[in-house]
N, C-alpha and C positions, 0 to 999 in steps of 0.2 A: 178436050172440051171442058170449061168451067163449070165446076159445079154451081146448080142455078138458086143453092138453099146459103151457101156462105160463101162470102170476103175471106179470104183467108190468106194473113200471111205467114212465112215460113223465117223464123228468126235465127238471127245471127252466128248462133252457133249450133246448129242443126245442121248447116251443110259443112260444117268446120271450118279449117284453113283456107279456103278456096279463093281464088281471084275471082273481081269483082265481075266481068266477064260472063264467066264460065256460073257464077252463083247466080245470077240475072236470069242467063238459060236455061240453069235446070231447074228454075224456081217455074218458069214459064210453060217449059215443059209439061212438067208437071201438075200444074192446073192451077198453081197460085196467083194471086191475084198481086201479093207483093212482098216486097221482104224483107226485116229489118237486117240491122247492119252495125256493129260494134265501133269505139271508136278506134280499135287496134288495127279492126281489116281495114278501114276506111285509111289511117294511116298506111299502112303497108303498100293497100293500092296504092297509095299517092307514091310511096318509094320508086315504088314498080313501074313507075310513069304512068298513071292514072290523072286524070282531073277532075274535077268538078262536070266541064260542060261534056265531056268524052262518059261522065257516067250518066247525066242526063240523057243524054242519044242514044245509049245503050240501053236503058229504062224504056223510052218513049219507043224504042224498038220493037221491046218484046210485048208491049204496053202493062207493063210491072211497076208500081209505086214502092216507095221505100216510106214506110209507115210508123218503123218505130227504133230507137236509138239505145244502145248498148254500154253501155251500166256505169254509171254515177254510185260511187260505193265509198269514197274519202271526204266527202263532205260534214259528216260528223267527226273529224280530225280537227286538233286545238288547233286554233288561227296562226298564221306567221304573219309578219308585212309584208304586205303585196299577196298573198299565197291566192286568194282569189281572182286574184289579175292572169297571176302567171302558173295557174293550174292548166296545163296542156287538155288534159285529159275532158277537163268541164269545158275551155273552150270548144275544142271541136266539138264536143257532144253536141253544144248549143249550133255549131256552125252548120254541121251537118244537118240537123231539123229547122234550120230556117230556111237552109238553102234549098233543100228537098222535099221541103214540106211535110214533115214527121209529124204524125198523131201525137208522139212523146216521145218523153225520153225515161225509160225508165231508172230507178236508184232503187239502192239499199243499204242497209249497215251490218257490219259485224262487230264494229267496238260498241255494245251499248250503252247509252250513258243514261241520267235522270231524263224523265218525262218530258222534264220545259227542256231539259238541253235539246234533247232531239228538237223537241218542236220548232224551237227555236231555230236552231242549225236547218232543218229542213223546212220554217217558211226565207231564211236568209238564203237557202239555196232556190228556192222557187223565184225570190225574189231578184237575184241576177241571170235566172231563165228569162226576163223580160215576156213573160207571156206564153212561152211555152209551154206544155203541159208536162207537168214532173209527174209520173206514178210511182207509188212507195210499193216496195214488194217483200209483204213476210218472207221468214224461211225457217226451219226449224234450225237452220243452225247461225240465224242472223237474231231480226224484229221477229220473234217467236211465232205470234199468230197473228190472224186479220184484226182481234182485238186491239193490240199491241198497234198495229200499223195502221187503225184506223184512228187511234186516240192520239197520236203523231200527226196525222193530219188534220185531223180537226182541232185541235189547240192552237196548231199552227197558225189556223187562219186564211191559209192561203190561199185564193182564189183558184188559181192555175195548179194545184194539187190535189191530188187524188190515188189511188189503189190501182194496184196489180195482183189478179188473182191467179198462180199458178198451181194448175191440179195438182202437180207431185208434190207441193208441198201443200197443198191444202191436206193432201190425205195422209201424209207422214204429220204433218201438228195436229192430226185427227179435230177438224174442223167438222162444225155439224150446222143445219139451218139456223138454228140461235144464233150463230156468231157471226154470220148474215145481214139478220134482221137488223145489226144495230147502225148497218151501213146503210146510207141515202144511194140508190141505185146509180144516180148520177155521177156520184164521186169512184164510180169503178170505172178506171180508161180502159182496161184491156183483160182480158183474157188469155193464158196462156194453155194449151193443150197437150199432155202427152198421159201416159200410164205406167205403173209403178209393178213391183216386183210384189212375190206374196210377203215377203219380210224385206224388214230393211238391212241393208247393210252397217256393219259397226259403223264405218264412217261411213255419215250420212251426204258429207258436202261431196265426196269421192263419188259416192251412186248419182247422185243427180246431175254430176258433170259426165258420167259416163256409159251410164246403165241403165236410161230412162226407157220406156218400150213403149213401142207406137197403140198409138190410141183404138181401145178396143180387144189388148191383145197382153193385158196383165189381169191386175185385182185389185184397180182403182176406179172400178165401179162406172166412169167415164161417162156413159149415159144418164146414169141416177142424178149425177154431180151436175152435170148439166141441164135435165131437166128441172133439177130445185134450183137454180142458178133462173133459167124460166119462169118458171112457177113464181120466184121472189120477184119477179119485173126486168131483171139484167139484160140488155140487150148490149153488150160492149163488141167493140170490134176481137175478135179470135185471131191467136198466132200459134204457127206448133211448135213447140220447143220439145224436141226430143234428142235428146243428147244423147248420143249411142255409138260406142267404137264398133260394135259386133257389125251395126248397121253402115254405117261409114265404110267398113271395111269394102263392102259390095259397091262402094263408086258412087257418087255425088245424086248424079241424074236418078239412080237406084234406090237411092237417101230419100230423096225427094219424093218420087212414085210413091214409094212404100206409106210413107208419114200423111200424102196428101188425103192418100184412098182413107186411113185410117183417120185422120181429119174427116173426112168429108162422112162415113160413115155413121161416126159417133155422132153427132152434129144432126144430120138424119133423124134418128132415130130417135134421140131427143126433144126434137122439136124447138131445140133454141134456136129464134132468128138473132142474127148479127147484123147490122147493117151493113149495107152494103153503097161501096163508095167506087165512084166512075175514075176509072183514068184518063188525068185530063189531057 
């Protein structure tokens, strides 16, 4: 049964390698509402003999949306000719949220450059999104903080750009309500959910791709975070991103159980609403 307080979907690399299939169902299973989807799986399926309208009927089945698009990260890379044309990776991004109807797609950078470059590069990248909604997402080991990734968007200029806040790194760049307040509630697309460990690990990119722990059940505070996230006016749509081999280990549908309950908990108990969006 859906939880009746959030929307909630379950992102791309949460249920890991999984065929598209099998990731629809235990997304479903499980009580989500929908699920984002990378542009690697998306390809693979296609390998696998996947389509387009075969994942549409599989979606409309479980009645599961596919909400949000997986990761635009070489856009702040010096230009080539043509390199915008024949970026694989950006097209599909863009093909898969037009054709699926994606909230976003979210990006980020690890090469960082000057202020106006990014801005730049990331409103020229919103700008051949034609209208799709690009979210910029800190990381401590990318765009440092929400500061950092809000001052990239807004120079920008871009209409169709905005922020992605995700807990494990809001609490590893040790983010606090100040660095909040300076963002227009509106320009946040999305929410991402999961809980952190009591320290972090030397390498940081390695913990958050592997060792993230389901919401509720670290020492990332989870509820507090959410309800200032409230309290500030946020009402974004939530996805759970919890990356966890321990967890995976125990089998997809078990992935999914585990992360939804703790989703749906923290969420609860905080009192942030998310809207909430019908399948059509």
């Amino acid at each position: 049964m859906r939880n009746e307080i959030a929307d909630v979907t379950v992102s791309a690399l949460t249920l890991g390698p999984v065929g598209f299939e099998d990731r629809v169902a235990a997304a479903a299973l499980a009580g989500f509402s929908a699920i984002g989807l990378s542009t690697e799986q998306y390809m693979a399926d296609h390998r696998n003999g996947m389509n387009d309208r075969r994942m549409m009927d599989i979606l409309a089945a479980h009645s599961i949306r596919l909400s949000e698009v997986e990761f635009l990260s070489n856009w702040g890379a010096t230009p080539t000719p043509g390199e915008a044309e024949s970026n694989q990776k950006e097209s599909a991004a863009f093909h898969i949220a037009k054709t699926f109807g994606a909230d976003r797609i979210n990006a980020g950078l690890f090469n960082l450059l000057s202020l106006d470059s990014m801005a730049e590069k990331f409103a020229a990248l919103c700008q051949r999104a034609s209208g799709l909604r690009i979210a910029l997402e800190f990381m401590p080991f990318g765009i440092p903080n929400l500061r950092a990734a809000w001052e990239i968007v807004r120079c920008s200029g871009a209409q169709n750009g905005g922020l992605l806040i995700d807990i494990w790194h809001w609490v590893r760049s040790g983010m606090t309500s100040a660095d909040l307040q300076i963002v227009p509630v509106e320009k946040v697309y999305g929410i991402q959910i999961c809980d952190v460990g009591p320290s972090p690990l030397a390498d940081q990119r390695y913990e958050s791709l592997h060792h993230r722990l389901v919401p509720g059940r670290g020492a990332g505070n989870v509820v507090d975070v959410l309800r200032l996230f409230a309290n500030q006016g946020l009402a974004a749509p939530i996805s759970a991103e919890v990356m966890s081999d321990a967890l995976l280990a125990k089998g997809t549908l078990e992935t999914a159980k585990a992360v939804y309950a703790g989703v749906s908990s923290v969420v609860a108990a905080s009192g942030y609403l998310p809207p909430e969006t019908a399948v059509g």
